[in-house]
Structure formats: C-alpha cells, structure tokens
Backbone as CSV, one residue per row, in Angstrom:
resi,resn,N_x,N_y,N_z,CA_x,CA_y,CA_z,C_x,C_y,C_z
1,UNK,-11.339,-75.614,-36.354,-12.015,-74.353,-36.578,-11.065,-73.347,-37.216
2,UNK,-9.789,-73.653,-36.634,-8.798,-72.281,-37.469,-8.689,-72.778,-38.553
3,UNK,-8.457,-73.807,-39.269,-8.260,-74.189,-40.396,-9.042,-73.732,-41.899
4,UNK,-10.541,-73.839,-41.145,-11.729,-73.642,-41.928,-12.480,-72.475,-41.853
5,UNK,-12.398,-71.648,-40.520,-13.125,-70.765,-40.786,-12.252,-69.177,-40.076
6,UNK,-11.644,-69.817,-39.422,-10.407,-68.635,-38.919,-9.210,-67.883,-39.599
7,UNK,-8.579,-69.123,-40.092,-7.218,-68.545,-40.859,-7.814,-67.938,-42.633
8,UNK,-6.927,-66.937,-42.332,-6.754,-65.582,-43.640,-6.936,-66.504,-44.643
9,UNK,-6.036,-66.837,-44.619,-5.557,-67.538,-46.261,-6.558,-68.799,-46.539
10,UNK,-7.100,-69.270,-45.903,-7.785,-70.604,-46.426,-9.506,-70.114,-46.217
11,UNK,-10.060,-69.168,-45.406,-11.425,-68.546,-45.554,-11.995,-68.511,-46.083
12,UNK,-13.379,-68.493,-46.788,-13.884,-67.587,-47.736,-14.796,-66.436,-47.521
13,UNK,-15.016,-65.190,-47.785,-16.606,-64.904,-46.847,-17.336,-64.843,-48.523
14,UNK,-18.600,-65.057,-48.043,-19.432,-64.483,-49.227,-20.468,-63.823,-48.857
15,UNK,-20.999,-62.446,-49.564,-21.678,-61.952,-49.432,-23.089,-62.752,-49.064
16,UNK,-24.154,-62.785,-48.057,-25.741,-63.046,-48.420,-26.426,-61.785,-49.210
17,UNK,-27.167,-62.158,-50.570,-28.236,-61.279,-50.887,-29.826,-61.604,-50.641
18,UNK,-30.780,-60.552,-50.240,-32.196,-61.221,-50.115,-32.483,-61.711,-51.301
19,UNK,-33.351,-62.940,-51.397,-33.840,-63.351,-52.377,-34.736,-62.741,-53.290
20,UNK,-35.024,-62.900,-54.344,-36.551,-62.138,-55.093,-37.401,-61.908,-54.257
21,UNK,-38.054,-63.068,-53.252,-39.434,-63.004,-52.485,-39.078,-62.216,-51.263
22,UNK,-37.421,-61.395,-50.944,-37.463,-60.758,-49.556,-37.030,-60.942,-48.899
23,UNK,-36.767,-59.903,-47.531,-36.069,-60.519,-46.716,-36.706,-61.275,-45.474
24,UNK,-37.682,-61.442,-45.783,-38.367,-62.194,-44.476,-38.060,-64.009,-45.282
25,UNK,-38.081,-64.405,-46.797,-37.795,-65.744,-47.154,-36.947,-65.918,-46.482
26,UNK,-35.679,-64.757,-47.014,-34.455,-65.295,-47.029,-33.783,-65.506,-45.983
27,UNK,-34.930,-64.821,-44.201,-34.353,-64.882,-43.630,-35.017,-66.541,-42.913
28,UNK,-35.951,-66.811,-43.344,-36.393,-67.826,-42.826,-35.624,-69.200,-43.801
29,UNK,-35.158,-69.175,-45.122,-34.347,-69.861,-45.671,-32.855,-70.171,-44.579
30,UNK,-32.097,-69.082,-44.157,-30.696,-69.268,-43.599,-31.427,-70.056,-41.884
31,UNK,-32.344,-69.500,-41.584,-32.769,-69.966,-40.022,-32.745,-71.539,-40.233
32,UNK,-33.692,-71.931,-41.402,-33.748,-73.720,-41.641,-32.633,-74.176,-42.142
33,UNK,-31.560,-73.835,-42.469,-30.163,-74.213,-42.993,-29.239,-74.311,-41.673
34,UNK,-29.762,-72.871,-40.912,-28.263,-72.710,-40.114,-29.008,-72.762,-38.765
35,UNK,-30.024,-72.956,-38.388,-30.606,-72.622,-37.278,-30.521,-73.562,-36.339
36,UNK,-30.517,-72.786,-34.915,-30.482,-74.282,-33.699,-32.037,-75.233,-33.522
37,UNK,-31.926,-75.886,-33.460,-33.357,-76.581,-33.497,-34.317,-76.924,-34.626
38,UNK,-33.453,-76.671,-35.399,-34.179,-76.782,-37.327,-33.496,-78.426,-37.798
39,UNK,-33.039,-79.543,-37.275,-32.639,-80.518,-37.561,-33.764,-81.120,-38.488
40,UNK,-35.286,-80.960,-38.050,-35.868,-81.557,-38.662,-36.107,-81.011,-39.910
41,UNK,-36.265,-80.083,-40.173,-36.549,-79.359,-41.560,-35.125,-78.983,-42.577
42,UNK,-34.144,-79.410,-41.538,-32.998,-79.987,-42.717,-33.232,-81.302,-43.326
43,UNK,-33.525,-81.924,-42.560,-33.679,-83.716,-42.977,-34.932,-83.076,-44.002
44,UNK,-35.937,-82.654,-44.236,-37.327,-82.577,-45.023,-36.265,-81.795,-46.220
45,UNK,-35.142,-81.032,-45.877,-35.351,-80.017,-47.380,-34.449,-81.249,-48.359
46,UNK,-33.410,-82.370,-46.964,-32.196,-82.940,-48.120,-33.110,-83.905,-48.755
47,UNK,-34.191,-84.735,-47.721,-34.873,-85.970,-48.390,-35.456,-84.972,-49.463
48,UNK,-36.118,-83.570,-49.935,-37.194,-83.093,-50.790,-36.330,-82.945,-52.190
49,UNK,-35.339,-82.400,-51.858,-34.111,-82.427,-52.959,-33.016,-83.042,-53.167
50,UNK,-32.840,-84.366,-52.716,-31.616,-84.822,-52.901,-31.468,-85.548,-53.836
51,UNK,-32.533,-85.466,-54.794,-32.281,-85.970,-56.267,-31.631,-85.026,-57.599
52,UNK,-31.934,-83.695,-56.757,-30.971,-82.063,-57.753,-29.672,-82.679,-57.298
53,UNK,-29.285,-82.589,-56.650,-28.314,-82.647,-56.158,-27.037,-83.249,-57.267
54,UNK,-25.734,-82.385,-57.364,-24.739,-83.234,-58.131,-23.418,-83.127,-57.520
55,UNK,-22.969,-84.391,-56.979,-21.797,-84.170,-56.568,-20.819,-84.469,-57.133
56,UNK,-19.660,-83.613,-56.512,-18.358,-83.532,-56.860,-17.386,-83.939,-55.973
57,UNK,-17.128,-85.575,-56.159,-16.620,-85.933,-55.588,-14.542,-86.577,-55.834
C-alpha cells in the first residue's frame, strides 16, 4: 500500500470531473468501478468492452 498509493514520490492523484450527462452518471459510473458489492457489474462492463480495450504490455 505505501508503495502505490502512500509514498510522495511514486503517487499520482488525479482530478475526477462530472461527465457531460452529470453528476448523478458519474457518480453511479465510479460506484460500479469502485464500489463494494458491484463485482458483478464489473465482470458485465469488462466482458461488454473488452474488445476496446488496448494493452500495453
């Protein structure tokens, strides 16, 4: 945890902005990303898009 989200030097923060559609999307966007009990509607958004997807590996 200090490595990644504690220590100064290796951190990042970034601003959140509301989306076009608001802040009620955007707040229901971060709830299904970051939320406790949203496992399933992570699995629905990676299977819905995991063909955008480009990694950098």
């Amino acid at each position: 945890l200090w490595e990644t989200t504690l220590n100064p030097d290796t951190r990042r923060l970034l601003q959140v902005a509301y989306s076009e559609l608001g802040p009620a999307a955007t707040t229901q966007s971060l709830t299904r990303l970051m939320g406790k009990g949203e496992a399933q509607a992570r699995r629905e958004l990676m299977e819905l898009k995991a063909d955008t997807v480009e990694l950098d590996v």
